[in-house]
N, C-alpha and C positions, 0 to 999 in steps of 0.2 A: 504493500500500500504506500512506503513512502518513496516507491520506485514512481508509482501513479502520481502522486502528488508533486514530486519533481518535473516531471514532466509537463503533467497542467497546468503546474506555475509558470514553466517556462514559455508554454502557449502561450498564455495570456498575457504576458508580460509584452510581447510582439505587441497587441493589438490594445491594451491599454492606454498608451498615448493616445491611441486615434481614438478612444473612448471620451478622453478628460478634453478633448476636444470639443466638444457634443455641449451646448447649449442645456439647462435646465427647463423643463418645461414645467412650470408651474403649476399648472393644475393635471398634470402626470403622477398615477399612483400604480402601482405596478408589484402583483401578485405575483412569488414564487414557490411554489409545491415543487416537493423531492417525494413525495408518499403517492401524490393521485396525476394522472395524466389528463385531469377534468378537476370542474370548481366542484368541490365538494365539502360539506358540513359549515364551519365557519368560516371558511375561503366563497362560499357560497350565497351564507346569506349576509355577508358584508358587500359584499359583488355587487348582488342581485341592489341592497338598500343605497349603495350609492350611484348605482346605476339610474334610478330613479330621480335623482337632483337634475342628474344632466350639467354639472357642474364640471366635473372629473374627466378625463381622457386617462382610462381602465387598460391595462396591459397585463398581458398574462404569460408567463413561463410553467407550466405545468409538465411537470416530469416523473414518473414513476423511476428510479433508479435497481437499475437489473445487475444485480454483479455477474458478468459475463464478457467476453472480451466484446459485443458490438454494443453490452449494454454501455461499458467504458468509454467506447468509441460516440456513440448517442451523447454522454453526459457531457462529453468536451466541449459538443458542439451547442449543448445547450448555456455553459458555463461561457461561453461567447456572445450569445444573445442575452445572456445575464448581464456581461460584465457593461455593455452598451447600456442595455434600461437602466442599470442602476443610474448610472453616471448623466444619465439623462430626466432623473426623475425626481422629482418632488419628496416623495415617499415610495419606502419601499419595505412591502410587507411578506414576511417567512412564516414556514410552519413547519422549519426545521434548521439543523446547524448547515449554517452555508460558508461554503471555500471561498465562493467570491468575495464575498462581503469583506471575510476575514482575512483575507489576502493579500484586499486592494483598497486602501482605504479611499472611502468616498468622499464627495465635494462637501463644504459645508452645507450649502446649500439642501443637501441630499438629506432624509432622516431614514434611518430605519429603527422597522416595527418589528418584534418579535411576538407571534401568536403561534403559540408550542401547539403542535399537533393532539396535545389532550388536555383533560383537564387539568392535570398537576404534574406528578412526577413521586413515586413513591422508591425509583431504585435513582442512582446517581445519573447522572450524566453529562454531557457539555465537557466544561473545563477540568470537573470533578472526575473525568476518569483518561485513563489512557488513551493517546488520539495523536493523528500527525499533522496535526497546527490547530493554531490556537484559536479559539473564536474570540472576535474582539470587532470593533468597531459597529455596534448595536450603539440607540440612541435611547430604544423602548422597549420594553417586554411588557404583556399582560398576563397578571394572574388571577388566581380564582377566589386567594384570603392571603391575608399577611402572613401566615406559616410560613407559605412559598418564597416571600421577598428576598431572604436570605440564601434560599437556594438557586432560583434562578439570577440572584447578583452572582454569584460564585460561576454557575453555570455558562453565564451569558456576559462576563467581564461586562457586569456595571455596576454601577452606584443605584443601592438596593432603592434611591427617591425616584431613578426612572423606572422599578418596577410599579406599573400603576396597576392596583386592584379594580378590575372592571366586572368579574365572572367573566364566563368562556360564552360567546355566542350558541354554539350547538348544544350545552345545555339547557338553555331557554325551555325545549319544548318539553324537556323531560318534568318540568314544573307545568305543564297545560293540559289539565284532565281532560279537553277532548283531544289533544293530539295522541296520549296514551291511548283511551277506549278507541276512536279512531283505527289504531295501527292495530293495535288485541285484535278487530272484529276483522283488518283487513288479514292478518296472519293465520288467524283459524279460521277463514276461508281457503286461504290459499295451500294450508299445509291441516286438514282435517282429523289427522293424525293424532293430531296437538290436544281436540279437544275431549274434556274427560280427564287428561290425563294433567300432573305433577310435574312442570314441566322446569328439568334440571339442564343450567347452559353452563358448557365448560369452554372457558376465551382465555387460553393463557397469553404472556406475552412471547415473542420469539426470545430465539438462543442465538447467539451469533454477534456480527458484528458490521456495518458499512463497509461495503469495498470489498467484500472477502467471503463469505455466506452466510444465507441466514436459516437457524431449523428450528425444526417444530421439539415442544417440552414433548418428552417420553410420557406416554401412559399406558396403561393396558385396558382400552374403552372396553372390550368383551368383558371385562371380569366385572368392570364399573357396570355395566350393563344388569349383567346377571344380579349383584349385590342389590339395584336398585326396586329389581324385582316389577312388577306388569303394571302396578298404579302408575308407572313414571317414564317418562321418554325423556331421551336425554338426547341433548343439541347440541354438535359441534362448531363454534366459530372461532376459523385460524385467525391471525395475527392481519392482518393487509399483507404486510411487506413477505408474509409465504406465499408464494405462486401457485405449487405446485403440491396439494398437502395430500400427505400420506394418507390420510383419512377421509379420503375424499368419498371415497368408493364402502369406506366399513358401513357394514350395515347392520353395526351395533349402536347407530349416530343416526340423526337425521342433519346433513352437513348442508347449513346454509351459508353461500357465498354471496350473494346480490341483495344480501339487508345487510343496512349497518346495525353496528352491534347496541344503539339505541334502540332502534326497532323492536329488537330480541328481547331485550328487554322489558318492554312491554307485555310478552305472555311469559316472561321468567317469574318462576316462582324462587328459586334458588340459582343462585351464581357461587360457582367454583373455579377460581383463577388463579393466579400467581403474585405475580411483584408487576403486574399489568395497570396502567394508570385509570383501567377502566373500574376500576373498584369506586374510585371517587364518582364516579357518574351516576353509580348502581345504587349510592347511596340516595338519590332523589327518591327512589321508589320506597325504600326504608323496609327492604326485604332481606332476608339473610345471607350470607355470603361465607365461603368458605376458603383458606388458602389451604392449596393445595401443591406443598414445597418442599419435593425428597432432595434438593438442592440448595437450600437453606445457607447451611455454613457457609456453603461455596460463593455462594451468590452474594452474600454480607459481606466477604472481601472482595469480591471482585464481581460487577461492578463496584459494589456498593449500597447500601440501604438510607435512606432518608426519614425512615421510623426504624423504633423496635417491634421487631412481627409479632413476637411471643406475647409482647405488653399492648403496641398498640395498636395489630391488624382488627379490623371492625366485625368478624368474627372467630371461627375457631380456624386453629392454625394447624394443616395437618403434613406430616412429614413422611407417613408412610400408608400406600393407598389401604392399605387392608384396613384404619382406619375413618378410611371416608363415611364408609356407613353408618357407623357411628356418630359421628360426628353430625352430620343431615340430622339426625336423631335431638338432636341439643343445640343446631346450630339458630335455631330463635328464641334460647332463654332468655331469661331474663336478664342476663349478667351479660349475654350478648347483644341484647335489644339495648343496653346501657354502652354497649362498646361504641356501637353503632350513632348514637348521640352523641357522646365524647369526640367520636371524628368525625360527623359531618358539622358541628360545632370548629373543628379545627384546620378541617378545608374547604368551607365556604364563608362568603362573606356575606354574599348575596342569595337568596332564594325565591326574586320577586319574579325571572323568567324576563327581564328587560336590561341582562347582561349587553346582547346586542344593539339599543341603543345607547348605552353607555361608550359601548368603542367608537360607533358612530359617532358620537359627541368630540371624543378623544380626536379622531382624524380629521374628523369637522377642525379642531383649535390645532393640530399641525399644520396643516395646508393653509391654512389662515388666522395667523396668530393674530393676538389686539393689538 
């Protein structure tokens, strides 16, 4: 990887000047995705609400990043169309760690927004962990509650007064009781299977790392199957950034790819995941959840953790599958229904579902300060 990154550096450093050349267009705000090759979640509904002023001239880089040598080849030529908008824009908003950005610093003129691809962040990452360059030259990052401010300062090299507390856009909806019953009645249409039964989703996060590969957490779904026994069907949702998931075909899972994992949520009755940031989302429903982490130790040194599991994951914390069962068993006592309080208490700030105008407000006062 740091054979790649010499390289890309060296690309771009060619065509750099001809960048810092390029006039700023003012009312240019300019979206870049490294996860979705389409506007999608809060890349989308920010989009879609400034689009509506008719104020903005909207740019978009959107890129799913493929480790493979033409994925490699793809990113270069996208990391050039980057390196231009940046340099040519007003603002410039991420929903993930970016090379250009950090590589080359931009005009003053220029601000960038950081909008983390999820709601929080429960394992390290960014600056906090092993990486070959450094992320730096961010102006903004948005978070979800002040918990975050010090992690994503650390993560996103800034001064924790430009992390600004807005809430996440895409969780909006998960506070709109008809967008919930809405999505329930559209899913148990669409998957029949569903209804009647217990319905347990297991979304871990990937293993692996940019640039090099990414896999799926190890499980044994047939044994989890049998354990859960005939009242319950059990849902498989890979990670985004797995392509190609081994479990696609088990037909001990009903493996949905084309809902997001909000949706899913909506007919989830129990969530079983990992060190995945979607546990913070799953907390709007205030249903039980379970960690499910025979890698534990490993995973606490490397990457790194940003809570303690044992004390303060928001239910039961399980390290070897045989006790899953178990645990589904007690996993909405009482002592866990109080976990579950304790942390949506400490990663959110907001719960009114008008996060999105809030950022809107935020990029309204960039582009046009007093």
């Amino acid at each position: 990887m740091k054979l790649k990154s010499i390289i890309l550096t060296a690309l771009l450093a060619i065509f750099y000047p001809f960048a810092l050349l390029q006039r700023v267009h003012s009312r240019r705000i300019t979206f870049i995705s490294l996860e979705h090759d389409h506007l999608s979640k809060d890349f989308k509904l920010i989009y879609d609400q400034l689009e509506t002023k008719e104020d903005y001239d909207l740019q978009t880089v959107l890129f799913k990043l493929e480790p493979s040598f033409w994925g490699n080849i793809k990113y270069g030529l996208a990391c050039i169309r980057q390196l231009f908008l940046i340099q040519s824009s007003r603002l410039v908003i991420l929903d993930f760690n970016n090379f250009v950005v950090s590589k080359f610093p931009h005009k003053s003129q220029v601000k960038v927004l950081q909008l983390w691809h999820a709601t929080g962040a429960l394992k390290k990452f960014g600056n906090e962990v092993e990486r070959d360059y450094v992320i730096q030259h961010y102006d903004y990052a948005l978070a979800n509650s002040a918990f975050f401010k010090t992690i994503y300062s650390q993560a996103f090299n800034l001064p924790e007064d430009q992390v600004v507390v807005t809430g996440i856009p895409d969780n909006d909806k998960n506070f709109d009781a008809n967008f919930t019953r809405q999505t329930k009645l559209r899913l148990l249409k669409k998957y029949p299977q569903l209804v009647g039964k217990k319905v347990v989703t297991y979304a871990p996060t990937f293993r692996g790392r940019f640039g090099t590969q990414f896999n799926e957490a190890e499980i044994d779904l047939k044994y989890l199957r049998q354990e859960l026994g005939n009242d319950y069907i059990l849902i498989y949702k890979a990670h985004p950034l797995i392509s190609n998931s081994v479990y696609a075909n088990d037909p001990n899972v009903l493996f949905i790819k084309d809902e997001l994992i909000s949706n899913i949520f909506c007919v989830t009755d129990l969530l079983i995941t990992d060190y995945s940031a979607i546990t913070i989302d799953w907390m709007a429903f205030d249903k039980p959840t379970i960690a499910y982490v025979p890698d534990l130790d490993k995973y606490a040194r490397k990457p790194g953790l940003n809570i303690d599991y044992e004390s303060e994951f928001p239910g039961v914390v399980v390290r070897d599958q045989s006790q899953l069962t178990g645990a589904i068993e007690v996993a909405d006592s009482d002592l866990n229904k109080q976990k579950r309080r304790q942390f949506t208490d400490k990663v959110y700030q907001f719960t009114d579902g008008k996060s999105t105008k809030r950022v809107i407000e935020l990029i309204d006062s960039i582009m046009f300060p007093i």
